[in-house]
C-alpha positions as CSV (number, residue, x, y, z in Angstrom):
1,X,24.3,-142.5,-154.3
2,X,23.6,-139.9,-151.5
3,X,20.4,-140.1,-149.4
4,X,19.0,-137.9,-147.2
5,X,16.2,-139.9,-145.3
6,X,16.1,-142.1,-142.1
7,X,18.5,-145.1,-142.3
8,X,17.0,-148.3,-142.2
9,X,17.2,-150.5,-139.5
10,X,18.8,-154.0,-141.2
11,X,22.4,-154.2,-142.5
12,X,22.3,-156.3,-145.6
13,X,25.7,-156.3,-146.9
14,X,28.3,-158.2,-145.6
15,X,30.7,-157.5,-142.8
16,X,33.0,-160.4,-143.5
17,X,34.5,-158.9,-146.6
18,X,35.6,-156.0,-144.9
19,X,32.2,-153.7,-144.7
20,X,32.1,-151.3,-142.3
21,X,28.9,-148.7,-141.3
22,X,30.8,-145.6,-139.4
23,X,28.6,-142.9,-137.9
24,X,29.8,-139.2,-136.9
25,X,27.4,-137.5,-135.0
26,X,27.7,-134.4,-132.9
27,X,25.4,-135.0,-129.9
28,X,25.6,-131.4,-128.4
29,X,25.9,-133.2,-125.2
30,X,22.4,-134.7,-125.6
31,X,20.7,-131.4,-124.5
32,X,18.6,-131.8,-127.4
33,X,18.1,-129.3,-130.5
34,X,15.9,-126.3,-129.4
35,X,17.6,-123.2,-129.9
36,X,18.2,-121.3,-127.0
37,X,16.9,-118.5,-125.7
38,X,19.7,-117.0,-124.6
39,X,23.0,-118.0,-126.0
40,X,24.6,-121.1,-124.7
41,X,21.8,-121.7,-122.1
42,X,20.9,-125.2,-124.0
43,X,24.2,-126.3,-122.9
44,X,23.1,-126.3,-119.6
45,X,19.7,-128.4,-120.2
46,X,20.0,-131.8,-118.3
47,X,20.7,-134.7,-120.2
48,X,19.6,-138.1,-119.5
49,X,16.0,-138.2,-121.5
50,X,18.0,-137.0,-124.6
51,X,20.9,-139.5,-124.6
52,X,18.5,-142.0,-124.3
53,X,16.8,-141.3,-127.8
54,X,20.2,-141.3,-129.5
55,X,20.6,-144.4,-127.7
56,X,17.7,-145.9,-129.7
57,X,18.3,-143.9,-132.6
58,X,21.7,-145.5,-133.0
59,X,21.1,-149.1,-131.9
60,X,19.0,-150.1,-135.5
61,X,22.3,-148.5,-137.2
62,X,24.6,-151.1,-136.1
63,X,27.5,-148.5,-136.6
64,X,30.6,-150.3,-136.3
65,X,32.2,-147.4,-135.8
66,X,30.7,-144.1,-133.8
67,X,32.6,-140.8,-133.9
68,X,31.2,-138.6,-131.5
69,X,31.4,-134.5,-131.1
70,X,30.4,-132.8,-128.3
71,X,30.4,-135.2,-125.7
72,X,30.1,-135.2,-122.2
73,X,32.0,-136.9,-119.7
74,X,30.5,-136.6,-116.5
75,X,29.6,-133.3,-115.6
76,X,26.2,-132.6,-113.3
77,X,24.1,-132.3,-116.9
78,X,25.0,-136.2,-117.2
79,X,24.1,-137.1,-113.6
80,X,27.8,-137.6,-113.8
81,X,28.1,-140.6,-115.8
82,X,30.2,-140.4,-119.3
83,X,27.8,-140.0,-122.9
84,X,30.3,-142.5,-124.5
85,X,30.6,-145.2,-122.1
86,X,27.1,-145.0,-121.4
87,X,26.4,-145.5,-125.3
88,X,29.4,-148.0,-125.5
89,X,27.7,-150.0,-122.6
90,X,24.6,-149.6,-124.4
91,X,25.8,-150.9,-127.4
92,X,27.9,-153.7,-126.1
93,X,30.5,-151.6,-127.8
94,X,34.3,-150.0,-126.7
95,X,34.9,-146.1,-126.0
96,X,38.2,-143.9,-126.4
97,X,37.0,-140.3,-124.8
98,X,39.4,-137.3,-124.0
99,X,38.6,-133.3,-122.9
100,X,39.0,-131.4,-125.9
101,X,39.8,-128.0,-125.2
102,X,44.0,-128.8,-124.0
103,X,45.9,-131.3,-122.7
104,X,47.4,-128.9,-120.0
105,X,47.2,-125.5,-118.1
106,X,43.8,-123.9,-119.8
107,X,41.5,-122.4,-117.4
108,X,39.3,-124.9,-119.1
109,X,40.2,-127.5,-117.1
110,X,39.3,-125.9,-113.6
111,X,35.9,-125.1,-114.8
112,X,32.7,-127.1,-114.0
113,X,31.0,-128.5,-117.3
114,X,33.6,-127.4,-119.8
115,X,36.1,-129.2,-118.3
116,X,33.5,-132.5,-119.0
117,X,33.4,-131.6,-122.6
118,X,35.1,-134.0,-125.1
119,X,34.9,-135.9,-128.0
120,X,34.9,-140.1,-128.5
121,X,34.8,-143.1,-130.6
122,X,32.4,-146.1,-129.5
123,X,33.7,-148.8,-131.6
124,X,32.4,-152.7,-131.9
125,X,35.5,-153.5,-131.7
126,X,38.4,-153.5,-128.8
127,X,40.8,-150.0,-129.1
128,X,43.9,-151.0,-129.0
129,X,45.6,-147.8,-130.0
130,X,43.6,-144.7,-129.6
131,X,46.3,-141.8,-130.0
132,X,45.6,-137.9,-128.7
133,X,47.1,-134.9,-130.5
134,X,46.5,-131.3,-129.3
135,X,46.4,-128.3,-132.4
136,X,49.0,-125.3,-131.1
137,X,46.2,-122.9,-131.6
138,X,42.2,-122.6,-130.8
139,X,39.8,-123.2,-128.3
140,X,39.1,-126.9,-129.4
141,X,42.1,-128.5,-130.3
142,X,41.8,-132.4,-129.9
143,X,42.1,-134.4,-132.6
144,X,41.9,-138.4,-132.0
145,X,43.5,-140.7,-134.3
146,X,42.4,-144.4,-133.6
147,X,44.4,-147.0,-135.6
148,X,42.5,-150.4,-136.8
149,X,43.6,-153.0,-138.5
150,X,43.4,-152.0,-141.6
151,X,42.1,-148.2,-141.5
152,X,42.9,-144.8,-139.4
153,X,40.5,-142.5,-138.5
154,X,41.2,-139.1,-137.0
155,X,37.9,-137.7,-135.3
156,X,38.1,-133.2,-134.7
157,X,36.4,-130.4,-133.9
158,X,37.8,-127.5,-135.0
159,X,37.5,-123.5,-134.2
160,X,35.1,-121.3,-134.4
161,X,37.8,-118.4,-135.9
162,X,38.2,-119.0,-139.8
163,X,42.4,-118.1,-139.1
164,X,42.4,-120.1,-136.6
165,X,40.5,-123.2,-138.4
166,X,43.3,-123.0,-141.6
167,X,46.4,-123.2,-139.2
168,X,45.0,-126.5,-137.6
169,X,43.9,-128.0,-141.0
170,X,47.8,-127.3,-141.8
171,X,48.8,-129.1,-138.8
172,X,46.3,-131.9,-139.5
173,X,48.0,-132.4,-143.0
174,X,51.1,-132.9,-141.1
175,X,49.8,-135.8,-139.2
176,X,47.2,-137.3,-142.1
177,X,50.4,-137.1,-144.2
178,X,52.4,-139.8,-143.1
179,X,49.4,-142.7,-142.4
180,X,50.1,-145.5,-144.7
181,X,47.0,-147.3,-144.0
182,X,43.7,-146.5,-145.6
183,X,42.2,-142.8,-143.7
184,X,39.6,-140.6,-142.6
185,X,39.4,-137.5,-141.3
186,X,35.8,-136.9,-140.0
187,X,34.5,-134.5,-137.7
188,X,32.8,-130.7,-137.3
189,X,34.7,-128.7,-139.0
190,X,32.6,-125.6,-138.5
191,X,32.9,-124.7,-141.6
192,X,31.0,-121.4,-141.8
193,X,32.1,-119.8,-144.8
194,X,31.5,-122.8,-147.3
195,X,32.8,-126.4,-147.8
196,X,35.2,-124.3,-150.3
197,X,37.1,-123.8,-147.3
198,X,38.6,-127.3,-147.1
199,X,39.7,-127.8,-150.8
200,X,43.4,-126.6,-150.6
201,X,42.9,-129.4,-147.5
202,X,41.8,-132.0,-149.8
203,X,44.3,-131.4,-152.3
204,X,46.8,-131.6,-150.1
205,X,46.1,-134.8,-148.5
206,X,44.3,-136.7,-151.8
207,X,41.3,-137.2,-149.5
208,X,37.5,-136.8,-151.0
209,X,34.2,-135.8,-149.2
210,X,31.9,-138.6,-149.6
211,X,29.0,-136.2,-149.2
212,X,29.3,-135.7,-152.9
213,X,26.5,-133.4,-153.1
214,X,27.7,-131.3,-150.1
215,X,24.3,-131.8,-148.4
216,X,24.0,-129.2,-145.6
217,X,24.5,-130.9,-141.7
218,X,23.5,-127.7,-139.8
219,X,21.1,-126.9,-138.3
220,X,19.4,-130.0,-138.3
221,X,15.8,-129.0,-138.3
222,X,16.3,-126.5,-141.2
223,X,19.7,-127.6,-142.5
224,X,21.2,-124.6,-144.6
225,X,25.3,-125.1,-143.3
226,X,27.7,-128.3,-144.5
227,X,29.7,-128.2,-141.4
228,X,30.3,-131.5,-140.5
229,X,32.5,-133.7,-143.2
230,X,33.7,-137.3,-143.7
231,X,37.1,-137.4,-146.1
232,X,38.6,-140.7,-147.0
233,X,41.4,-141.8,-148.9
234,X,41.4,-143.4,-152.3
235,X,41.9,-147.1,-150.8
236,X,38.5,-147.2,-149.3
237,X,35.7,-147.6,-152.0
238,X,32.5,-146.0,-150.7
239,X,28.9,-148.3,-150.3
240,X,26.7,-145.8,-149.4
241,X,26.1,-142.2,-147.8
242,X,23.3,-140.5,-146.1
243,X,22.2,-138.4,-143.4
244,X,19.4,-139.7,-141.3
245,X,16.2,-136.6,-140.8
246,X,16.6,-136.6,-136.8
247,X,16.3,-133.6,-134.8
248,X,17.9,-135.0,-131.3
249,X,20.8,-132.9,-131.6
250,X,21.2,-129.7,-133.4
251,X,23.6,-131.5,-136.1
252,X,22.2,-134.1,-138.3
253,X,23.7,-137.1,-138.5
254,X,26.0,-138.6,-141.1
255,X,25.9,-142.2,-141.7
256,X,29.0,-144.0,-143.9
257,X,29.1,-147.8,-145.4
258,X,32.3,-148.3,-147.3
259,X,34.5,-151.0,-148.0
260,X,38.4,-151.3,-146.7
């Protein structure tokens, strides 16, 4: 069953026998949802006010799980502090954060505010082993594969440039492919010629999108785009999916209970 609503604020089913609530939410680096006026000048909105109502937002969740997109790790916008450790610290939870655009010599790296920008997991649970890969090609190329117990999930953002896009969901295959414990692969995939886009993908790796109805993410006060996706692998049996009506960020939301 897919909902589209405002989650509630109790969990009722039972995490001992392996239930698990994971949330993937791109936060646009908590400078809220209004468009801009002039391109990318919302990126540049300070942040602290917005974070804080994600803050609440999540807390009634109880996500054991958080992958976050578009994060910010302590450039001037987040009075220098790091979105995910402040959310972890929030929560009472763990973080794994990393830069996103390269893991070496990209101009990225030497400039103020993009050199901040990332991507995270907040987990309720210690990381033990949160692993980085870098795509070959693209602007955004992290992906972050953080191994449980039991279950793998890889957490990306991928490019803007459709090409581009299709030779890193090749080179995601190659390292979905070999997991042998139950998987996702969540993230902003941007998408922005159809979900269609991703089926050779799924084929490929067995995985399905749990947003059955392919319920549009984008943008989130007029959603009309299905850019951001969670894909899991046969072994996990899914609970329940929706995507919570919020407007802090200009994605919505999307809210996962399943069963390992």
């Amino acid at each position: 069953m897919v909902l589209y609503q405002q989650a509630p604020g109790s969990r009722t089913w039972n995490q001992g026998h392996g239930n698990l609530r994971f949330l993937l939410y791109n936060i646009r680096y908590a400078t809220g949802s209004k468009k801009p006026r002039m391109p990318w000048s919302g990126y540049l909105n300070r942040t602290s006010g917005h974070l804080d109502e994600i803050i609440q937002f999540i807390k009634p969740l109880q996500p054991d799980i958080i992958g976050l997109v578009e994060v910010d790790g302590g450039s001037y916008r987040a009075r220098k502090k790091n979105q995910a450790e402040t959310i972890a610290l929030e929560l009472g939870h763990y973080h794994a954060y990393r830069e996103k655009y390269s893991e070496r010599g990209r101009i990225s790296r030497n400039l103020p505010v993009m050199n901040k920008q990332g991507n995270a997991f907040v987990t309720r649970d210690t990381i033990t082993d949160a692993r980085y890969h870098y795509f070959q090609k693209g602007f955004k190329r992290l992906v972050i594969e953080l191994e449980m117990e039991n279950l793998v999930i890889f957490l990306v953002h991928l490019s803007l440039s459709f090409r581009i896009r299709h030779h890193q969901l090749a080179m995601l295959y190659q390292m979905v492919k070999g997991t042998q414990k139950p998987h996702i692969v969540a993230g902003d995939f941007n998408a922005l010629w159809g979900e269609n886009e991703i089926d050779l993908f799924l084929a490929a790796t067995g995985l399905r999108n749990v947003n059955r109805e392919g319920l549009p993410s984008f943008p989130s006060w007029a959603p009309k785009r299905h850019l951001d996706f969670i894909l899991c692998s046969p072994e996990i049996k899914e609970e329940r999916f929706w995507m919570p009506d919020v407007t802090l960020s200009d994605h919505l939301p999307l809210v996962f209970d399943f069963n390992v």
